[in-house]
C-alpha positions as CSV (number, residue, x, y, z in Angstrom):
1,X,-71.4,-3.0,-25.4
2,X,-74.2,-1.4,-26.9
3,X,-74.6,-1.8,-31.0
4,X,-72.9,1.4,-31.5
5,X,-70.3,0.2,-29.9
6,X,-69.1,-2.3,-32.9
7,X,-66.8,0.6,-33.9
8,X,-64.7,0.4,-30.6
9,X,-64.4,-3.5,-29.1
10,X,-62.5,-5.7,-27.3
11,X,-59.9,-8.5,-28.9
12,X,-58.5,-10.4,-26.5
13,X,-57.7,-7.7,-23.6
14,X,-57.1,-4.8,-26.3
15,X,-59.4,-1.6,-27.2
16,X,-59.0,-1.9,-30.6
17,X,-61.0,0.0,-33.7
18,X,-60.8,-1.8,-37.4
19,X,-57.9,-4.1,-35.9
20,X,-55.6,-1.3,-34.2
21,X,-54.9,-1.3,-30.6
22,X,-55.8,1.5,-29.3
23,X,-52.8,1.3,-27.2
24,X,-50.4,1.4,-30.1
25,X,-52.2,4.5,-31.2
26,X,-51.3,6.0,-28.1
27,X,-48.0,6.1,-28.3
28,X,-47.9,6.9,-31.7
29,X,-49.6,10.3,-31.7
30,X,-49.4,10.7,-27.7
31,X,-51.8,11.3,-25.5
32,X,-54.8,13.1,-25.1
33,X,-56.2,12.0,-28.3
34,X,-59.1,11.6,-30.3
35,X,-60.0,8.5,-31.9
36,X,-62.3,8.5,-34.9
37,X,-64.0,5.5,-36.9
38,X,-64.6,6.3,-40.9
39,X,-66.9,3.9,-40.4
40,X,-68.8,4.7,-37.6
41,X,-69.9,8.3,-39.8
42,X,-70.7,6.5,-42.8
43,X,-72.9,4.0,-41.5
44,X,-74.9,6.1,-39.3
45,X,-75.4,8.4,-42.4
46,X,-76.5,5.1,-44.7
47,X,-78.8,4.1,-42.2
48,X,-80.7,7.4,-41.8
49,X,-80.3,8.0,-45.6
50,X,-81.9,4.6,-46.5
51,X,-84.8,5.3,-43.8
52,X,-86.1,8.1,-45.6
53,X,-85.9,6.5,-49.4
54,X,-89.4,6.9,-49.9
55,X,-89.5,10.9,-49.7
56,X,-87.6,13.3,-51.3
57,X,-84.7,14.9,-48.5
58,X,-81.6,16.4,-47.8
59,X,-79.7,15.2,-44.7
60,X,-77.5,18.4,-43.2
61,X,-75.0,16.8,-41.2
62,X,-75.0,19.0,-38.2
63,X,-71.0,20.5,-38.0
64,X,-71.5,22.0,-34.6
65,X,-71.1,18.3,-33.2
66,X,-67.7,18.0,-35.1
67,X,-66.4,19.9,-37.3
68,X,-62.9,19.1,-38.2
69,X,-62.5,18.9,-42.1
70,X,-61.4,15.4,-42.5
71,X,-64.8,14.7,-41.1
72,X,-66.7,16.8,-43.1
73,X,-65.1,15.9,-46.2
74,X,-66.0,12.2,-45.5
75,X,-70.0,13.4,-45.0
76,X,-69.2,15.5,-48.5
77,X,-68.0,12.0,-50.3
78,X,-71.0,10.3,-49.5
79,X,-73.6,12.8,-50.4
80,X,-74.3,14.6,-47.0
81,X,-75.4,18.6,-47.1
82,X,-74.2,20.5,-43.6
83,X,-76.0,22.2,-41.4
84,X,-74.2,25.4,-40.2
85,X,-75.1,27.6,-37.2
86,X,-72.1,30.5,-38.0
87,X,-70.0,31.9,-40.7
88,X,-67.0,29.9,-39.4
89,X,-69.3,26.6,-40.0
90,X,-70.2,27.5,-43.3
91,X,-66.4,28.4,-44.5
92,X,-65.8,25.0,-43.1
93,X,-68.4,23.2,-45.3
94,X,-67.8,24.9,-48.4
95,X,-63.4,24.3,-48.0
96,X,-64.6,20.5,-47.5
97,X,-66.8,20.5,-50.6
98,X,-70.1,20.3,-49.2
99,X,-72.5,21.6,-52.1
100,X,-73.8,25.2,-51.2
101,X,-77.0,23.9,-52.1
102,X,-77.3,21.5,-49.5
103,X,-76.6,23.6,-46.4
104,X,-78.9,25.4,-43.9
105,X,-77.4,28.3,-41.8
106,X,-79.3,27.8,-38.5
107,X,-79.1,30.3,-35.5
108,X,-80.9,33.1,-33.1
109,X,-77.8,35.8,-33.6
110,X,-76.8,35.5,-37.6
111,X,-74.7,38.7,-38.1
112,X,-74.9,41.0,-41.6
113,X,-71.7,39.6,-42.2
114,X,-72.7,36.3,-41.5
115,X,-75.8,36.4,-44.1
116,X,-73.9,38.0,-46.5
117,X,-71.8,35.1,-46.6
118,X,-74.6,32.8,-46.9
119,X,-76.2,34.5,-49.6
120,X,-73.0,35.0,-52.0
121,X,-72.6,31.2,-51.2
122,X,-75.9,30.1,-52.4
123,X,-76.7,28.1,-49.9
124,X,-80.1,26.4,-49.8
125,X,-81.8,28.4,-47.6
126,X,-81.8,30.3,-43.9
127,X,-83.5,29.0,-41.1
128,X,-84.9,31.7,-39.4
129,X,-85.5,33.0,-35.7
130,X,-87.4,36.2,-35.5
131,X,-89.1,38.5,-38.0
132,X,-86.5,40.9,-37.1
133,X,-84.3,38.7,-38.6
134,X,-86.2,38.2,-42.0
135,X,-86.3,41.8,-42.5
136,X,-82.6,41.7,-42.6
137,X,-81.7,38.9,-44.4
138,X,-84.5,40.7,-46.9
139,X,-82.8,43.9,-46.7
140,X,-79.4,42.5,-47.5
141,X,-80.6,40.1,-50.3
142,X,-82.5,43.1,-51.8
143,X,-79.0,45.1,-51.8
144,X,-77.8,42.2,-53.4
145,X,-80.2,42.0,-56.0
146,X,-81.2,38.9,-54.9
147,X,-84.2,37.0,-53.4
148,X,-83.2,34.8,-50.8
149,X,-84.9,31.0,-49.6
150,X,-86.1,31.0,-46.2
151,X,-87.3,28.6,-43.8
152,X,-89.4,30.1,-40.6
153,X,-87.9,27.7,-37.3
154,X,-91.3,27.6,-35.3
155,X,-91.5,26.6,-31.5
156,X,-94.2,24.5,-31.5
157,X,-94.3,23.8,-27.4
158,X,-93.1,20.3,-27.7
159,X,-91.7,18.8,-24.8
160,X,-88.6,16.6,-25.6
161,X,-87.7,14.8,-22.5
162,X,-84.0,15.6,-22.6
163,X,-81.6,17.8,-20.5
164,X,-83.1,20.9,-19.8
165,X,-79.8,22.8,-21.8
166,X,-80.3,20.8,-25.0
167,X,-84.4,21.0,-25.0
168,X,-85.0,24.0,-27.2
169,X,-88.7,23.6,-28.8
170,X,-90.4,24.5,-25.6
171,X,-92.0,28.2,-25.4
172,X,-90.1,29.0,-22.5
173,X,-87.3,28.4,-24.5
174,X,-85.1,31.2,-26.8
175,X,-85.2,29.5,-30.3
176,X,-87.7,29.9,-33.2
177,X,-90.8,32.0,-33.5
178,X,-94.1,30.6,-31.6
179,X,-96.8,28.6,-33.2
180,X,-99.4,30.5,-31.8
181,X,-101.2,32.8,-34.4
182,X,-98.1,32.3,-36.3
183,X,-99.9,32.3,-39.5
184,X,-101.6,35.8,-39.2
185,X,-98.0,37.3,-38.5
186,X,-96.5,35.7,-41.4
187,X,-98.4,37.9,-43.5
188,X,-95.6,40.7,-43.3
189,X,-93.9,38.3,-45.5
190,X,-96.3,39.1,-48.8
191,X,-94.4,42.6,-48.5
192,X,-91.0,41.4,-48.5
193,X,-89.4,41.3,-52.1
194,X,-85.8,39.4,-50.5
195,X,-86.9,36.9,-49.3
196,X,-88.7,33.6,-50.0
197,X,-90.8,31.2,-47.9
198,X,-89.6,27.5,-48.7
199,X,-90.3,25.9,-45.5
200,X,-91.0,25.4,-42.1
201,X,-88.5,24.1,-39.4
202,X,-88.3,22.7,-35.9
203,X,-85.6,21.6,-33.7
204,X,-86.8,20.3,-30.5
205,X,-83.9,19.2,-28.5
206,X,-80.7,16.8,-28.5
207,X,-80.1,13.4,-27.3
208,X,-84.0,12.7,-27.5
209,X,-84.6,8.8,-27.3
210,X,-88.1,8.6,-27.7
211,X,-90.0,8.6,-31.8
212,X,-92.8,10.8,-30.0
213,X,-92.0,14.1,-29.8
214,X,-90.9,14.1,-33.2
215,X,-94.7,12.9,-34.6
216,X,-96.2,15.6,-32.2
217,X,-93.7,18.4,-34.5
218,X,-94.8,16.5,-37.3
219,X,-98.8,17.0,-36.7
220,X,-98.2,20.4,-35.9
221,X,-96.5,21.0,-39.1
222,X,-99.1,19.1,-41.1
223,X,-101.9,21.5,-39.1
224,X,-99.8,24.3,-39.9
225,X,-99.3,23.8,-43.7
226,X,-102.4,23.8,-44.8
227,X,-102.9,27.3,-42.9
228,X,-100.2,28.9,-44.8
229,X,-100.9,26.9,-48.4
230,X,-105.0,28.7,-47.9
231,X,-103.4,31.6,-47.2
232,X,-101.5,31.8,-50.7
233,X,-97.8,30.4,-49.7
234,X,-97.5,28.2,-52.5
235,X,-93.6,28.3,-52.2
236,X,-94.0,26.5,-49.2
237,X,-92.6,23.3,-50.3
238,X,-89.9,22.1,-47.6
239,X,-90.3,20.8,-43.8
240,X,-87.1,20.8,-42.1
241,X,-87.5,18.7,-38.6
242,X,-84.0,19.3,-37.6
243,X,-82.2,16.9,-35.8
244,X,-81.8,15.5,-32.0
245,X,-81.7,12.2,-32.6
246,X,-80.6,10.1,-29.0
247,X,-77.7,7.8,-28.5
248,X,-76.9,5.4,-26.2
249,X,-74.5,6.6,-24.1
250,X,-75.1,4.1,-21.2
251,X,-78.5,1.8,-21.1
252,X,-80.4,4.0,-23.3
253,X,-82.7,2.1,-25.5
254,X,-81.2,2.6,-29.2
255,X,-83.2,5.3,-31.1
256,X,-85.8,3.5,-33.5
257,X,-85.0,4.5,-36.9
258,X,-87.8,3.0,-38.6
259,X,-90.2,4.2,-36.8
260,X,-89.1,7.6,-36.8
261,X,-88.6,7.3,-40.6
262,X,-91.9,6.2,-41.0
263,X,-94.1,8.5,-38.8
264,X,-92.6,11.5,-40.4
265,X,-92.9,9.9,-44.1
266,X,-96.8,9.0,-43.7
267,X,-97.2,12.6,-42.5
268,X,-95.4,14.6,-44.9
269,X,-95.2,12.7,-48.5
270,X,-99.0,12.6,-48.9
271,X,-98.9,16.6,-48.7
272,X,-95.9,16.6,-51.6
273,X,-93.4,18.2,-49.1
274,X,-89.3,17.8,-49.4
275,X,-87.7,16.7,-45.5
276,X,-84.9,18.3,-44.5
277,X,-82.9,16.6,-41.6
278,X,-80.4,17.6,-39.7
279,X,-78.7,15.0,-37.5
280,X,-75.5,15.3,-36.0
281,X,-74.7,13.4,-32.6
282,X,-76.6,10.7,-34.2
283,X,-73.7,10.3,-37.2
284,X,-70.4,11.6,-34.7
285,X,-71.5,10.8,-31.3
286,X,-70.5,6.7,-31.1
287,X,-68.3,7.5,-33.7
288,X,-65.7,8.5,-31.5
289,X,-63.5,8.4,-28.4
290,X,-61.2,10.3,-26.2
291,X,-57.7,8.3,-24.9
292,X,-55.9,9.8,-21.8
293,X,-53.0,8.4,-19.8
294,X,-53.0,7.7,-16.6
295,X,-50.4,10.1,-14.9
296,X,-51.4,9.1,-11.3
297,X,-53.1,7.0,-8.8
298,X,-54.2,8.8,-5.7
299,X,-55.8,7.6,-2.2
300,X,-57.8,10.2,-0.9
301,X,-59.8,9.1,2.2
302,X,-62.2,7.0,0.8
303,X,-62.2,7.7,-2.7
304,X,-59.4,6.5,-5.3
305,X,-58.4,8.9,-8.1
306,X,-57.0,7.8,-11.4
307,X,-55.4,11.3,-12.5
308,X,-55.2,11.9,-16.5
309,X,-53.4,13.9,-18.6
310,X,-56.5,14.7,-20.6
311,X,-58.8,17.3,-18.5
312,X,-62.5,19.3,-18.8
313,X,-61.1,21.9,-21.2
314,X,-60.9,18.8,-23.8
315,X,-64.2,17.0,-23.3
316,X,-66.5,19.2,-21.0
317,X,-69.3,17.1,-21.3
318,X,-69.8,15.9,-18.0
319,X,-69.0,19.3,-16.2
320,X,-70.8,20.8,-18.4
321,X,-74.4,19.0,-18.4
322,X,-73.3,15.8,-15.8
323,X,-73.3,13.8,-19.0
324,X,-72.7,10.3,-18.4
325,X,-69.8,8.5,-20.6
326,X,-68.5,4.8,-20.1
327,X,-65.0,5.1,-19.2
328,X,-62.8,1.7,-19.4
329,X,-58.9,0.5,-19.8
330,X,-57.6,0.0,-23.2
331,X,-56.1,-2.9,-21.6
332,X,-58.5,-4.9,-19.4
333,X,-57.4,-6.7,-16.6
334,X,-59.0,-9.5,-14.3
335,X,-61.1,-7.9,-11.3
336,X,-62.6,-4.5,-11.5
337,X,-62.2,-1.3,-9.0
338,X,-64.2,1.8,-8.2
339,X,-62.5,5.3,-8.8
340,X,-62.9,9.0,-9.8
341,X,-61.4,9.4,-13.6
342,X,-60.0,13.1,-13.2
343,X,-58.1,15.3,-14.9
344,X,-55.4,17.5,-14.3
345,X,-57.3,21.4,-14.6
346,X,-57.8,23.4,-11.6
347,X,-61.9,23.3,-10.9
348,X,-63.5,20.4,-8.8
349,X,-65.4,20.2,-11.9
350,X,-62.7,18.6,-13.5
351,X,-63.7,15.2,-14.2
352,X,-64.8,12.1,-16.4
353,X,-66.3,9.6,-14.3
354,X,-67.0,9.6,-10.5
355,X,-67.6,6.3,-8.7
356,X,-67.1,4.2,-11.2
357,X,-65.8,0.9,-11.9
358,X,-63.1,-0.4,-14.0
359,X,-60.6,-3.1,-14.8
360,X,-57.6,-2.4,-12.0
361,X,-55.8,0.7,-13.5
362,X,-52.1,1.8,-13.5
363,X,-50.0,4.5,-13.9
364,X,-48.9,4.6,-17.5
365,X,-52.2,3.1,-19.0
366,X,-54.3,4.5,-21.5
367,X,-57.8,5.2,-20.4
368,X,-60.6,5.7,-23.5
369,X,-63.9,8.4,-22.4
370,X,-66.2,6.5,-25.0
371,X,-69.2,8.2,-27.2
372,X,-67.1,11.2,-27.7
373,X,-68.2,11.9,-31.3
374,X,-70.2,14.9,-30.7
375,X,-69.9,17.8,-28.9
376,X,-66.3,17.1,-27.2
377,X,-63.3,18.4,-29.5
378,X,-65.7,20.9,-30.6
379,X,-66.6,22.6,-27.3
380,X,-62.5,21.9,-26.3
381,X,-61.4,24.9,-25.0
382,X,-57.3,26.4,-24.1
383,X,-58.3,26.5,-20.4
384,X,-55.1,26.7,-18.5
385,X,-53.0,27.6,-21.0
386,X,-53.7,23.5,-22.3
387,X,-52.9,22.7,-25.3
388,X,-55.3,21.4,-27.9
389,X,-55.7,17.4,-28.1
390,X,-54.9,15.1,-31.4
391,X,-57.3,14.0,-33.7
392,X,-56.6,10.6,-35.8
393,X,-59.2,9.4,-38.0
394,X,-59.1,5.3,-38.3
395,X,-60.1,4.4,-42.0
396,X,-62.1,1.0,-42.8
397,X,-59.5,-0.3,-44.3
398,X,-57.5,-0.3,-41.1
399,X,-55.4,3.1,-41.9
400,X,-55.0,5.5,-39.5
401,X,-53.9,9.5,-40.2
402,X,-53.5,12.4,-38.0
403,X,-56.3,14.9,-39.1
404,X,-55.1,17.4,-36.5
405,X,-51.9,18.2,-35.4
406,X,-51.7,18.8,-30.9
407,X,-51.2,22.2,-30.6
408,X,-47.6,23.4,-30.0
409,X,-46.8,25.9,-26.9
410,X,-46.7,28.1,-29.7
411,X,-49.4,27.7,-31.2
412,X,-50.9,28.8,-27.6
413,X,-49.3,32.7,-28.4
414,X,-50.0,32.8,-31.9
415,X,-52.9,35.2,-32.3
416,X,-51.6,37.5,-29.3
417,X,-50.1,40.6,-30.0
């Protein structure tokens, strides 16, 4: 059990989370389900909230990671902003009372619509991908009336030692606008009348373990500010260093906090600059879990498969990126076995955990894909006609409430025509 972990333990021989077996929880809302701990979200926001006490910020809870509204809500109770990458995102956050003036709308394809939206919302500002797109966003705000915040998302050729999907602050990569000579080409931005500059914003990767890649954005930022501040940006008031921030999934050493905190502060608060963050995974990702049952054993040659009723199209994760998640019994047993945990989806791809051991399993039992916080309901797909998992949502005081209803068969058809 890693730290994280304390949200999700053993008593006895019974998953439990704040005292309820996760058994019992099972059969009470069926299986697949997701599991989330109140908890879990407001302690990882505390911590990285009380990290950064010494500078003025904004933390944007990042919805892509999850983004059901009982969730949200609970990052809106305890003072969280949102950061949104689409026009569905930001209708989320606004419905579960995140203040407009604590979200970012992030993204490389925001549509006219989409800016619209953000601009009648007030939102705090756009983080932006291209010139191409400022000139929109200034041509809609100026339609409008209006003069819009921005923030300029620069690729500063940081390497973040992650999954080569999730790294995005490499030049090779699609996201944000180079660092190179990017203070000459800002210069376009004098002529705009929509638009403000407020900041400057970086997001390097996900599930990045390591404090260093983060203090090499930093210094480039630091470089980079004083460029734009002689060159007459005095609006220029905001860093936002995005999120990214690593859990442990298996025997990752735990992100350092206080180090991270720290590097960032000593750069930034001496200049007089807000710090925007925007974790995510970091808040949902050990937050949560995924319970299947096990529909059937199978011998296959040499391997042993414990069949699920839960399948890729709910938590894609590890057909997706060959993500690692712990998988164990909700009931543990003596002695231990190694199996493939699969699901029941036509692809090979379909699976949870090859190789791996576990407590002797059965048919019947409950089986719980740990760490599945971030980026599992929310990439869930209808693949196979399956219908959308159950969400329950565990509070600290040991109550438990659906916060999504499993889809019906109808629910399958209801947008067909």
């Amino acid at each position: 059990m890693n730290r994280y972990d304390s949200y999700f333990t053993f008593e006895g021989n019974d998953l439990v989370c704040e005292g309820l077996k996760i058994d019992d929880l099972a059969r009470e809302f069926g299986t697949p389900l997701y599991v989330y701990s109140e908890r879990g979200f407001r302690e990882r926001y505390r911590e990285l909230d009380g990290a950064l006490s010494d500078i003025e910020h904004t933390i944007c809870y990042s919805v892509k990671t999850n983004y059901n509204m009982s969730l949200i809500r609970v990052m809106a109770e305890i003072g969280s902003g949102a950061d949104v990458v689409s026009g569905g995102e930001l209708y989320r956050s606004l419905k579960a009372g995140i203040a407009p003036d604590k979200i970012v709308f992030a993204g490389v394809g925001k549509t006219a619509e989409e800016i619209a939206f953000g601009i009648d919302s007030g939102i705090l500002m756009f983080n932006c991908e291209s010139f191409r797109e400022i000139e929109e966003i200034d041509r809609i705000s100026r339609e409008k009336k209006k003069v819009t915040d921005i923030a300029v998302r620069v690729n500063p050729d940081v390497d973040a030692d992650t999954h080569r999907y999730i790294t995005t602050g490499k030049k090779e990569n699609k996201f944000g606008i180079p660092i190179e000579g990017l203070t000459a080409r800002l210069a376009v931005l004098k002529k705009l009348e929509g638009v403000r500059l407020r900041g400057l914003h970086a997001h390097i990767g996900s599930q990045i373990t390591s404090v260093s890649p983060f203090l090499q954005t930093a210094d480039k930022f630091v470089s980079l500010i004083g460029e734009l501040h002689s060159e007459g940006f005095d609006s220029l008031d905001c860093i936002n260093m995005g999120g990214g921030l690593g859990i442990v999934y298996n025997d990752e050493r735990p992100f350092d906090v206080g180090a991270w905190a720290a590097g960032i502060i000593g750069r930034l608060k001496p200049l007089g600059l807000k710090l925007v963050v925007e974790p995510g995974r970091y808040i949902s990702g050990n937050g949560g879990i995924f319970v299947v049952r096990v529909t059937y054993r199978k011998e296959g040659g040499s391997k042993t498969f414990i069949i699920t009723d839960g399948g890729m199209n709910d938590l894609i994760r590890p057909s997706l990126y060959g993500s690692y998640h712990r998988v164990v019994n909700c009931r543990l047993r003596e002695g231990s076995e190694k199996v493939d945990v699969v699901g029941p989806v036509c692809e090979s791809g379909d699976f949870f955990a090859k190789d791996r051991d576990i407590t002797p399993t059965k048919q019947g039992d409950c089986v719980a894909v740990m760490s599945a916080g971030a980026y599992c309901m929310s990439m869930a797909s209808r693949y196979n006609s399956r219908r959308l998992p159950a969400e329950v949502l565990v509070g600290e005081d040991g109550r438990c409430r659906l916060i999504r209803r499993r889809d019906s068969f109808e629910d399958l058809l209801r947008n067909e025509t």
